[in-house]
C-alpha positions in Angstrom: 74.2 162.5 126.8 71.5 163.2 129.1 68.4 160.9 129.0 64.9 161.6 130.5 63.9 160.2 133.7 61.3 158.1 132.3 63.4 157.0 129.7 63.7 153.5 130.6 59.7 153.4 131.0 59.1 154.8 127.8 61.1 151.8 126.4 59.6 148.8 127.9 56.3 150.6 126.8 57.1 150.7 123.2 58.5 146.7 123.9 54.8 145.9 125.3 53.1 147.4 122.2 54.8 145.6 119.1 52.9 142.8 117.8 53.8 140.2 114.9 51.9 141.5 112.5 54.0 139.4 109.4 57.5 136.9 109.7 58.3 135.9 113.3 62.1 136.7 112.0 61.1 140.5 112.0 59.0 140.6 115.4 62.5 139.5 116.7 64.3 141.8 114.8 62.5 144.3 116.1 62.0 143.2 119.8 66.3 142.8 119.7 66.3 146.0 118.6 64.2 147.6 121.6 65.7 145.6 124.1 69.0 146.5 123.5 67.7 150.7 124.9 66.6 148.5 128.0 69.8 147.1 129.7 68.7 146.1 133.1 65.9 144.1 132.2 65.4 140.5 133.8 65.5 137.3 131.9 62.2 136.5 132.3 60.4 139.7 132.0 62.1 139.8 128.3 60.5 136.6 127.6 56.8 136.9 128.7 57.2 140.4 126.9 58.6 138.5 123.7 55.2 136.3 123.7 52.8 138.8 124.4 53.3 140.1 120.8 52.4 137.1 119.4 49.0 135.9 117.9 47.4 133.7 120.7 47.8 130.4 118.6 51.3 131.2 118.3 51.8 132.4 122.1 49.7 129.4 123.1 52.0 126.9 121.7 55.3 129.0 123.1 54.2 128.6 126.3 53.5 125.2 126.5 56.9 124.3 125.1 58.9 126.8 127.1 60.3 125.3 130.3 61.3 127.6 133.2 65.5 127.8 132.2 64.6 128.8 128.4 65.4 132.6 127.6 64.5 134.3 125.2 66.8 133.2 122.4 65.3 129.6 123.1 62.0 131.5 123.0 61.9 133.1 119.8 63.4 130.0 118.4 60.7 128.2 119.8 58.2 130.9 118.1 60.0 130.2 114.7 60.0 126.8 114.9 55.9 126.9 115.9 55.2 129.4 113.7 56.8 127.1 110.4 54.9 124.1 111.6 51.6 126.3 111.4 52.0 127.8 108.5 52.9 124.5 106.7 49.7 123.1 108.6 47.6 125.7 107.4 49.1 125.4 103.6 48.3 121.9 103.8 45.0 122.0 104.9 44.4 124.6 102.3 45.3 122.4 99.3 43.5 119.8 100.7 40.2 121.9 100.4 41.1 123.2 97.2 41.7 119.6 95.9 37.9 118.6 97.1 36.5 121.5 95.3 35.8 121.3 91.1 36.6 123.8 88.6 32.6 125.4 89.6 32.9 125.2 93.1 31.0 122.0 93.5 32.8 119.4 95.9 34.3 116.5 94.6 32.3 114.2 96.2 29.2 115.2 94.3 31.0 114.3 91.2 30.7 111.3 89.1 34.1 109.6 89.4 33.7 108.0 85.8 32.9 110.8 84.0 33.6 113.6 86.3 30.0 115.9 85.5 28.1 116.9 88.6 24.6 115.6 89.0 25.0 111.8 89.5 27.4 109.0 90.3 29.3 106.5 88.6 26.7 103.9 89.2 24.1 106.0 87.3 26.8 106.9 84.3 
């Protein structure tokens, strides 16, 4: 089989455009899968073109916990692992603000806490 002259090119290229859009266990999926039409490609270019596809929180933290030996199996383990912790930060921070607000929207804090009505407080029940 033949290939084009710019094959190799046209590889990286499509490697530099994915971007998580969902799971960080797809991106890699699919970042595996277009590496493997990209054989001679060094260890560290792989890697900084594994993190550019991710959302900048998520590259942010990758980066600070990469050290200069990790490749990119330590990297995209590094991505699920951040990416868990976020999304159970972000789930918890969630409930939080749905447990401050009432059944009509009105924060908890503006609530009596001996009767529960809005308007006053439980000094004024």
């Amino acid at each position: 089989m033949v290939l084009p002259p710019n094959w190799q090119t046209e590889c990286i290229e499509k490697l530099m455009a994915i971007r998580k859009t969902g799971a960080v266990q797809a991106y890699t999926d699919k970042f595996q899968e277009l590496l493997l039409d990209v054989p001679n490609m060094q260890e560290n270019e792989d890697v900084a073109i594994s993190i550019k596809g991710h959302d900048d929180q998520l590259k942010m933290e990758v980066r600070l916990k990469l050290t200069n030996e990790d490749g990119l199996v330590e990297a995209m383990k590094i991505a699920d692992i951040v990416a868990s912790i976020i999304q159970k930060s972000s789930g918890a921070r969630d409930k939080a603000e749905e447990s401050s607000q009432g059944t009509d929207g009105n924060s908890s804090k503006d609530k009596c806490n001996m009767c529960g009505r809005a308007g006053h407080f439980a000094k004024d029940c």
